[in-house]
N, CA, C and O atoms as CSV, one atom per row, in Angstrom:
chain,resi,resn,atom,element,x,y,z
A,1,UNK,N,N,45.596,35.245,81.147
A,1,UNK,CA,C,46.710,35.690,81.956
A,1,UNK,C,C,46.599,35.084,83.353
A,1,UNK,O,O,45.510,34.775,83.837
A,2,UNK,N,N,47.564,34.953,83.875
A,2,UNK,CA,C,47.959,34.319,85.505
A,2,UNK,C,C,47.523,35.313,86.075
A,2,UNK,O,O,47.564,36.342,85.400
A,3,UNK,N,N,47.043,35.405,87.258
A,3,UNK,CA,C,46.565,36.251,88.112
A,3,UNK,C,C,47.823,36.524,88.707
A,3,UNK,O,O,47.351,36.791,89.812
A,4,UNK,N,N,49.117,36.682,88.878
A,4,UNK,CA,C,50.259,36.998,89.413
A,4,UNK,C,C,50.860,37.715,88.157
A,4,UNK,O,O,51.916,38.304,88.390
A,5,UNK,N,N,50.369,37.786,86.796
A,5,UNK,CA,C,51.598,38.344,86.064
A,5,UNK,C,C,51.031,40.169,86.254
A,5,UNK,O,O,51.704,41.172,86.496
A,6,UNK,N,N,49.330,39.981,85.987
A,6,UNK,CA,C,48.644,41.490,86.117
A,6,UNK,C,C,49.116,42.579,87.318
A,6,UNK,O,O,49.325,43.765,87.063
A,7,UNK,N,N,49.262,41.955,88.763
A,7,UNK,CA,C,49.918,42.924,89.202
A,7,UNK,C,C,51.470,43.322,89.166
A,7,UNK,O,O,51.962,44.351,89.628
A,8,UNK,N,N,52.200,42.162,88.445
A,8,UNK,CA,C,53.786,42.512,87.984
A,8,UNK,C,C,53.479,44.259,87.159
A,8,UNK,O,O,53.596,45.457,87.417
A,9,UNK,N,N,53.032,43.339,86.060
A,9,UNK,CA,C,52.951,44.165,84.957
A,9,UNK,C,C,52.229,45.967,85.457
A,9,UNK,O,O,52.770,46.983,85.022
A,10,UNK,N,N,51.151,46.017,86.271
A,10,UNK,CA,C,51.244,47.221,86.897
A,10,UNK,C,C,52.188,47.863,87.734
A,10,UNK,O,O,52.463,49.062,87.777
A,11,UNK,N,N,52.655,46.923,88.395
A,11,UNK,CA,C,53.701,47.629,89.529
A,11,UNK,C,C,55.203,48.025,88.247
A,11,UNK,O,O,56.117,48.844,88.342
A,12,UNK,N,N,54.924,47.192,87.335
A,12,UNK,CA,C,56.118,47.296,86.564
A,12,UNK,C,C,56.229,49.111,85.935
A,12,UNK,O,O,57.143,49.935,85.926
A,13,UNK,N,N,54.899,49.130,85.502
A,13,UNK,CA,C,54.004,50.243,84.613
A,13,UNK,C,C,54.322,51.159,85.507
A,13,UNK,O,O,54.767,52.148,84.924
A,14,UNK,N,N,54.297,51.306,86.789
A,14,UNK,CA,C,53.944,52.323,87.630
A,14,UNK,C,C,55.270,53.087,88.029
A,14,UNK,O,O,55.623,54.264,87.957
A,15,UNK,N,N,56.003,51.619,88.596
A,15,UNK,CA,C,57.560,51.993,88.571
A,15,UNK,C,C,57.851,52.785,87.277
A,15,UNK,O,O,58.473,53.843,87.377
A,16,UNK,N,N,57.465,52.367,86.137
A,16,UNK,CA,C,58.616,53.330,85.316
A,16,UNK,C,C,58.073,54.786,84.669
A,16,UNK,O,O,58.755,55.589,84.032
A,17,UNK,N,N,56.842,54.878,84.970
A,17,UNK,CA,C,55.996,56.232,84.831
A,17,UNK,C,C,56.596,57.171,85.907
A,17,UNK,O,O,56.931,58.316,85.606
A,18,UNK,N,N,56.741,56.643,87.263
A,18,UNK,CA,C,57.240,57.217,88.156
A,18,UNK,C,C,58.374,58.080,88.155
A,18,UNK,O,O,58.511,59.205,88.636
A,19,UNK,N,N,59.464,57.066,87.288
A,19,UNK,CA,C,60.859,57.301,86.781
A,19,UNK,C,C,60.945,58.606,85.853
A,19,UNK,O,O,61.497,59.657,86.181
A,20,UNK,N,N,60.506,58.431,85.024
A,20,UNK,CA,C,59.678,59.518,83.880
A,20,UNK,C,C,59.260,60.167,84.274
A,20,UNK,O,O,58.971,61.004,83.419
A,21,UNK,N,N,58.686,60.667,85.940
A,21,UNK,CA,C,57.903,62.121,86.339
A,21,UNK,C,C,59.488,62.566,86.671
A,21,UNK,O,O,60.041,63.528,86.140
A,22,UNK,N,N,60.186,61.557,87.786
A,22,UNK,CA,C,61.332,62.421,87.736
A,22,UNK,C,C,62.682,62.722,86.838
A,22,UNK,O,O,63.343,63.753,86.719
A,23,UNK,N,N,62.748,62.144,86.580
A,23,UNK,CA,C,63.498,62.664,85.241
A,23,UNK,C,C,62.759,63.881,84.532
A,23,UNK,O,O,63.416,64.908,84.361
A,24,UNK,N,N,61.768,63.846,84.214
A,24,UNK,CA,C,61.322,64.971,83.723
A,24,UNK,C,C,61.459,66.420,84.684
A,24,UNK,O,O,61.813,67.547,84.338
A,25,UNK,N,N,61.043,65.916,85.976
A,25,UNK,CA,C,61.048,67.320,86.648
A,25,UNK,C,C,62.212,67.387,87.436
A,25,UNK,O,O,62.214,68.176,88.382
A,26,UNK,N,N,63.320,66.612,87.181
A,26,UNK,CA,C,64.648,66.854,88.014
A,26,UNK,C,C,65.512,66.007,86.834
A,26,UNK,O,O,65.263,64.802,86.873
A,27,UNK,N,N,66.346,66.350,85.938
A,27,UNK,CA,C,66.969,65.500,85.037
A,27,UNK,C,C,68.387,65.714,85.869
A,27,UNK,O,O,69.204,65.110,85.173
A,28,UNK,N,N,68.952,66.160,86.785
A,28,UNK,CA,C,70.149,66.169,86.829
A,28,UNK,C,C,70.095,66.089,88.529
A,28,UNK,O,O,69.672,66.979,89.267
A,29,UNK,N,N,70.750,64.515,89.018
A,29,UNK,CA,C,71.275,63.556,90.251
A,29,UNK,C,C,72.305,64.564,90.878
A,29,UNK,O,O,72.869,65.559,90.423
A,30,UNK,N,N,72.335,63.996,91.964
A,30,UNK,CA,C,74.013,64.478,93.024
A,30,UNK,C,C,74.816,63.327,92.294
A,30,UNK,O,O,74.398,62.338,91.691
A,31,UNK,N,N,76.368,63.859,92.590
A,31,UNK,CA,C,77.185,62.890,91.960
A,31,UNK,C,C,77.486,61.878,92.816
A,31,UNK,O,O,77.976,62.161,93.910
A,32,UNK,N,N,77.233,60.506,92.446
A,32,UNK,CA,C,77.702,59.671,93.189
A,32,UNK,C,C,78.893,59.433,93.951
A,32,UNK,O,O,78.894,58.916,95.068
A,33,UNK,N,N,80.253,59.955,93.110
A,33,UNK,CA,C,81.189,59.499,94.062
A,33,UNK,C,C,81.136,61.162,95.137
A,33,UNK,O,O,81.251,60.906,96.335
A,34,UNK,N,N,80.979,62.752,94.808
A,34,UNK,CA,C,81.263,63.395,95.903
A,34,UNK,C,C,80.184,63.721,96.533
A,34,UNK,O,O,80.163,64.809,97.109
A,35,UNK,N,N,78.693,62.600,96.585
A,35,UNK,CA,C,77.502,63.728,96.938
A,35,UNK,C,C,76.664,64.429,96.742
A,35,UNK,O,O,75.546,64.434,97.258
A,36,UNK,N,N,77.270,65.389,95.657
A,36,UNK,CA,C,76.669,66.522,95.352
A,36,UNK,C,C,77.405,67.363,95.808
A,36,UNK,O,O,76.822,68.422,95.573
A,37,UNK,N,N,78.534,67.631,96.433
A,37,UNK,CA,C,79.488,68.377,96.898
A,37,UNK,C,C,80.448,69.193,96.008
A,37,UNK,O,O,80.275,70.410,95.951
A,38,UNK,N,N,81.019,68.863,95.607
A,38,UNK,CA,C,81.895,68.931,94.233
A,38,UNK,C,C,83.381,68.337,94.155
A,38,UNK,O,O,84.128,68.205,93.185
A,39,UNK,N,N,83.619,67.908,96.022
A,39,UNK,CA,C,84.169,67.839,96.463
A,39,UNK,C,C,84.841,67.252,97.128
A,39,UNK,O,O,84.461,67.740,98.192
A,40,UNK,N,N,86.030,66.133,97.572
A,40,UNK,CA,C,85.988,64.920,98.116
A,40,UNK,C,C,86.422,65.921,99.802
A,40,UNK,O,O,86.827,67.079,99.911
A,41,UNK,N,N,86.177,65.078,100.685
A,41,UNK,CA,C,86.034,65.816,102.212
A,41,UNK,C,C,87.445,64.999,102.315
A,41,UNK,O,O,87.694,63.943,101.734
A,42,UNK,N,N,88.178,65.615,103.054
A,42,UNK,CA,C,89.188,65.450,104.190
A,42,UNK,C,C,89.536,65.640,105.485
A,42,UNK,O,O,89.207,66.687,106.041
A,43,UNK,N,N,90.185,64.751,106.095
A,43,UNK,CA,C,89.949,65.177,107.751
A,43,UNK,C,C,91.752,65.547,107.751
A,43,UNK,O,O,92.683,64.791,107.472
A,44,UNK,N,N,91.775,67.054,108.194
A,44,UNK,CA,C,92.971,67.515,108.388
A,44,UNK,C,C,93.703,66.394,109.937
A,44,UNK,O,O,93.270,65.280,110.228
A,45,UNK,N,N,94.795,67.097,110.635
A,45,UNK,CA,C,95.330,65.968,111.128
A,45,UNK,C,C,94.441,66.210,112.914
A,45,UNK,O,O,94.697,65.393,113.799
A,46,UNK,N,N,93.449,67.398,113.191
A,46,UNK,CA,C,92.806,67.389,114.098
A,46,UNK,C,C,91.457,66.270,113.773
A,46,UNK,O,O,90.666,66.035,114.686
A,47,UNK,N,N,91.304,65.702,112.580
A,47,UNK,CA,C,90.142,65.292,112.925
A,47,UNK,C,C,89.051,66.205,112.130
A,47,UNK,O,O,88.103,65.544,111.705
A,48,UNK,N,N,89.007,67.660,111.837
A,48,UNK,CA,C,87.946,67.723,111.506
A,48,UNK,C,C,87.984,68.240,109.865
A,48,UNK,O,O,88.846,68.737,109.141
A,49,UNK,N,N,86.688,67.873,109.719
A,49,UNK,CA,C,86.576,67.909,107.646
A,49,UNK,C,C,87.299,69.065,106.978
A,49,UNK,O,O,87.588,70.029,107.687
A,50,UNK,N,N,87.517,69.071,106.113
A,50,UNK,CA,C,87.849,70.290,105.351
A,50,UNK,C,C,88.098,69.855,103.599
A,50,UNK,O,O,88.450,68.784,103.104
A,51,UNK,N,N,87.783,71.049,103.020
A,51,UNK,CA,C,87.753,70.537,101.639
A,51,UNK,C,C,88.761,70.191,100.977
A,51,UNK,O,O,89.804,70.830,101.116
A,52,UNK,N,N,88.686,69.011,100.028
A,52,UNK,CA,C,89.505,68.228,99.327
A,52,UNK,C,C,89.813,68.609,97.661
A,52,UNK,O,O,89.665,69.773,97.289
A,53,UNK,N,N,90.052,68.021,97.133
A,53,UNK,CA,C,89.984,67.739,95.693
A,53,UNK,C,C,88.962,67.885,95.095
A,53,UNK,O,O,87.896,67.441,95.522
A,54,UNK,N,N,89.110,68.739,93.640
A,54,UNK,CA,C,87.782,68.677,92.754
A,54,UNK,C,C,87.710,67.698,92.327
A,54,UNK,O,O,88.518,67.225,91.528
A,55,UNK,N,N,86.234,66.885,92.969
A,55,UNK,CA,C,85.680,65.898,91.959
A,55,UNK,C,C,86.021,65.502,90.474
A,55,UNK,O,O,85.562,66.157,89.539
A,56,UNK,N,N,86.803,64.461,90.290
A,56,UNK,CA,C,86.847,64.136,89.259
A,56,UNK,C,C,85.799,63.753,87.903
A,56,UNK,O,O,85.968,64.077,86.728
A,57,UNK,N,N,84.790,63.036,88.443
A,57,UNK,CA,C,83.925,62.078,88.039
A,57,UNK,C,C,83.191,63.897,87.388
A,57,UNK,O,O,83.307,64.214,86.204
A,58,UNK,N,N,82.588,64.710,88.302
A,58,UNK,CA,C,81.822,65.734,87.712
A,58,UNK,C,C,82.437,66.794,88.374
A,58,UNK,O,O,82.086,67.156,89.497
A,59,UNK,N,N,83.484,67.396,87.634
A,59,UNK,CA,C,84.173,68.264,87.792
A,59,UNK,C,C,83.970,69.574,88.567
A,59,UNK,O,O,84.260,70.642,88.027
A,60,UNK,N,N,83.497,69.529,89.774
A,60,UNK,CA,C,83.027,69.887,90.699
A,60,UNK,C,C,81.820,70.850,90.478
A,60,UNK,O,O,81.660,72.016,90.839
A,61,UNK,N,N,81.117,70.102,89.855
A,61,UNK,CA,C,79.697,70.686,89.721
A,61,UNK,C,C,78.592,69.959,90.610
A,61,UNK,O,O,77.521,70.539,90.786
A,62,UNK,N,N,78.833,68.630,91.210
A,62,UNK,CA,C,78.061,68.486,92.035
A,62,UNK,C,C,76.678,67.552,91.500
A,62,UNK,O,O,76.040,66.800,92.237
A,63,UNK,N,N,76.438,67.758,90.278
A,63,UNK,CA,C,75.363,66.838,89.793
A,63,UNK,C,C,76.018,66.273,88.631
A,63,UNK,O,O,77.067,66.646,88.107
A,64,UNK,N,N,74.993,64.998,88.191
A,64,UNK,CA,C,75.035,64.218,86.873
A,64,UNK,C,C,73.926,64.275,86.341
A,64,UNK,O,O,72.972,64.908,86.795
A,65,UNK,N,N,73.931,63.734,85.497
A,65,UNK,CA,C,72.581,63.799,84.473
A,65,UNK,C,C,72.201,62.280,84.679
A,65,UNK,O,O,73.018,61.363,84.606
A,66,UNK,N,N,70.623,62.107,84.993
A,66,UNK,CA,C,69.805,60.436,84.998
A,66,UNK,C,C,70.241,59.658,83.704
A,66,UNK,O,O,70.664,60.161,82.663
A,67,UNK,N,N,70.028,58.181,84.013
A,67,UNK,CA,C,70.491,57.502,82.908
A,67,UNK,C,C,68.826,58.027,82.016
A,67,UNK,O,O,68.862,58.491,80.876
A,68,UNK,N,N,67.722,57.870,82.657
A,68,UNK,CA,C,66.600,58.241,81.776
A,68,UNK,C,C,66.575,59.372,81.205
A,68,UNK,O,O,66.309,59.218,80.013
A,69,UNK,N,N,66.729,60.469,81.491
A,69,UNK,CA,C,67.273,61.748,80.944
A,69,UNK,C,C,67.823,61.981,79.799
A,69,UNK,O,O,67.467,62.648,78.827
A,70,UNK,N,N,69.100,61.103,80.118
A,70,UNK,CA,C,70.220,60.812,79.249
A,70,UNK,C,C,69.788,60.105,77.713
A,70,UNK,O,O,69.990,60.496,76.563
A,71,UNK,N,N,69.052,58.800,78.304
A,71,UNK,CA,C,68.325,58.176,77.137
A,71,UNK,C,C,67.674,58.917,76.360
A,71,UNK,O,O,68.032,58.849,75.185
A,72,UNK,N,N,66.655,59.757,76.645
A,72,UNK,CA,C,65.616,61.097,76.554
A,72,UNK,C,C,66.295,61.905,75.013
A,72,UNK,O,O,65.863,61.877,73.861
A,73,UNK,N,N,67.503,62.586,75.603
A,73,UNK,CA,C,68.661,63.030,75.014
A,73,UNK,C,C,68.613,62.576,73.271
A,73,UNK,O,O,68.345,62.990,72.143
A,74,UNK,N,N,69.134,61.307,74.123
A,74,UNK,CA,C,69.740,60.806,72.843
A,74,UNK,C,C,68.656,60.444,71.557
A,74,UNK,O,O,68.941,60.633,70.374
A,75,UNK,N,N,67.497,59.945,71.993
A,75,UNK,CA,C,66.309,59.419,71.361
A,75,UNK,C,C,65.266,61.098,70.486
A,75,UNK,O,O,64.605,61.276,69.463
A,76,UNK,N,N,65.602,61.741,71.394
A,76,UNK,CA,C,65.210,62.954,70.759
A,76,UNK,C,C,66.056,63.675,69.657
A,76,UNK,O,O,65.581,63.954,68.556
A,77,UNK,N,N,67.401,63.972,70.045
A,77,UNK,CA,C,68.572,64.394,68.949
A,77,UNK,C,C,68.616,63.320,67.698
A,77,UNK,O,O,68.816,63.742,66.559
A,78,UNK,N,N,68.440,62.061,67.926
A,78,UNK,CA,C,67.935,61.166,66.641
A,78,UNK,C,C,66.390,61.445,65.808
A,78,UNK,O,O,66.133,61.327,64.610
A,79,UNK,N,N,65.500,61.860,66.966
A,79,UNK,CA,C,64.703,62.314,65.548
A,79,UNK,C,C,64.489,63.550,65.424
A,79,UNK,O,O,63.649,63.700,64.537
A,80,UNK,N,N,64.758,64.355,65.782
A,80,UNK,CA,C,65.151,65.462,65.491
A,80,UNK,C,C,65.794,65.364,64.081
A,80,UNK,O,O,65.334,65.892,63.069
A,81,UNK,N,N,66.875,64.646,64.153
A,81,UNK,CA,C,67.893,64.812,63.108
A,81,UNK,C,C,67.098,64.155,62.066
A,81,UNK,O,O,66.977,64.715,60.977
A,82,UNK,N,N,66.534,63.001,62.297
A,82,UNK,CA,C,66.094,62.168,60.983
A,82,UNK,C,C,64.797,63.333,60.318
A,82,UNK,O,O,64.731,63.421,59.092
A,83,UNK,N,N,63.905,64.103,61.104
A,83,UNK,CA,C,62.825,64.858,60.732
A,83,UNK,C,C,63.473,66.080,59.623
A,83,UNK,O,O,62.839,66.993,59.094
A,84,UNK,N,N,64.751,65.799,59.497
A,84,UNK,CA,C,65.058,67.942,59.206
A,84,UNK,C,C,65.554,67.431,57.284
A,84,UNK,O,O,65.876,68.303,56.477
């Protein structure tokens, strides 16, 4: 091996173990388009915020679920199913 691929390949390893602690101990993100809000913000005609529209994207719940999570999900309900 190249002496440049060994620390890829750890930093690679490490990054995605990392990913996997959180997903495991937080499976569900703020929503990208409101925040985590639920909510899109508006500025009435003084200027100051006030609440908008329920989030479309996550219907004003404020979180999403990780794509790793998600994967998690799906890979488990498959063997699950194939085991029964």
């Amino acid at each position: 091996m190249t002496p440049l691929l060994l620390p890829a390949i750890a930093a690679t390893l490490l990054v995605t173990l990392g990913y996997s602690a959180l997903c495991a101990a937080s499976p569900f993100g703020n929503c990208r388009r409101c925040r985590g809000l639920g909510f899109a913000l508006k500025n009435d005609r003084h200027g100051n915020p006030k609440r908008g529209r329920i989030c479309r994207r996550c219907h004003g719940a404020g979180k999403r679920i990780r794509i790793g999570r998600h994967l998690y999900n799906l890979a488990h309900a498959t063997w699950r199913s194939g085991t029964r």
